[in-house]
C-alpha positions in Angstrom: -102.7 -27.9 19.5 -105.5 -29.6 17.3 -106.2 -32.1 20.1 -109.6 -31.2 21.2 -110.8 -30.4 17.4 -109.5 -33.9 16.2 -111.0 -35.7 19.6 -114.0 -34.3 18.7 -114.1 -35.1 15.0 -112.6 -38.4 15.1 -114.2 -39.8 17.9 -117.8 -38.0 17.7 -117.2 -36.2 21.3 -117.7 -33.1 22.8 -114.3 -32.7 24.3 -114.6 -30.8 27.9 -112.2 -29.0 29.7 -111.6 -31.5 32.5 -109.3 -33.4 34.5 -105.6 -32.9 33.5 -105.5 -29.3 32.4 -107.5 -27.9 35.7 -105.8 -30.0 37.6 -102.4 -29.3 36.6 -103.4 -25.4 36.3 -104.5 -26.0 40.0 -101.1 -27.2 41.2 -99.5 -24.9 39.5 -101.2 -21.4 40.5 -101.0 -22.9 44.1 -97.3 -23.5 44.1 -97.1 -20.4 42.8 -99.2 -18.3 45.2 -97.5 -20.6 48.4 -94.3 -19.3 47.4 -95.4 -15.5 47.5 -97.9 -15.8 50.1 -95.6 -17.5 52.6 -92.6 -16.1 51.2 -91.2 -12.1 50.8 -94.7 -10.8 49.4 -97.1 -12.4 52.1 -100.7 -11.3 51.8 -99.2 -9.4 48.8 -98.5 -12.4 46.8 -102.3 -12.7 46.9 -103.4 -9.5 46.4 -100.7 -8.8 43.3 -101.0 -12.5 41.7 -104.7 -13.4 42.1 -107.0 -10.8 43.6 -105.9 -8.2 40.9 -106.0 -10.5 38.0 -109.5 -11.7 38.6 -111.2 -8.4 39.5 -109.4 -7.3 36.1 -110.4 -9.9 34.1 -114.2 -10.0 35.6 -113.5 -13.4 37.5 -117.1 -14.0 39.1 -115.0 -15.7 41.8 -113.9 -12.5 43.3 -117.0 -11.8 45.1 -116.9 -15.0 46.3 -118.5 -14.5 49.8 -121.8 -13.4 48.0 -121.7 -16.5 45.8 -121.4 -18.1 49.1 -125.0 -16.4 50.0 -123.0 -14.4 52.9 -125.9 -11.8 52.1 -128.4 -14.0 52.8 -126.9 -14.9 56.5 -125.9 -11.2 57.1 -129.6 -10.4 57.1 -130.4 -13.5 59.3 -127.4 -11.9 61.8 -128.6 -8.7 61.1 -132.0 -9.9 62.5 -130.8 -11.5 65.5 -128.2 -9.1 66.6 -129.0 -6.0 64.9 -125.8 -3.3 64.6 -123.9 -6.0 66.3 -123.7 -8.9 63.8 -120.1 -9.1 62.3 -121.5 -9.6 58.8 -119.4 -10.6 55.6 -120.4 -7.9 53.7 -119.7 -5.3 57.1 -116.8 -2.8 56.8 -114.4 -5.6 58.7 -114.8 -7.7 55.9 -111.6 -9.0 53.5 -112.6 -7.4 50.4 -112.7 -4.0 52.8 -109.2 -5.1 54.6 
């Protein structure tokens, strides 16, 4: 429980969260969805086990296509092919499905 405290005081460190815990946490959380996701829940498993959570917990990840500047290239599309660009942030998109 002390670990990071003691690595820190002991060795003179800042002690990071790194390697084994987010990789383990990232095996884990996918097992986990791949079981619901391509299991009984489907697209549910999602939805229930990781959508929900981050949007409730205020996980910056969950409006991940405008991290990925999808704004930015819905204005280029917009542009080019004016009412007809299937843009990200368009009624079609996931968050909207």
């Amino acid at each position: 429980q002390s670990f990071q405290a003691d690595a820190a005081r002991e060795a003179g460190i800042f002690h990071h969260l790194i390697t084994l815990p987010t990789y383990h946490t990232a095996a884990l959380s996918t097992d986990n969805l791949a079981k619901e996701y391509f299991g009984e829940q489907g697209m549910l498993g999602y939805v229930a086990g990781v959508q929900r959570k981050e949007i409730r917990q205020g996980i910056a990840c969950v409006k991940h296509q405008n991290m990925a500047g999808s704004d930015m290239g819905d204005d280029h599309k917009e542009y080019f092919a004016g009412e007809a660009a299937l843009k990200a942030a368009g009624e079609d998109n996931t968050m909207n499905q």
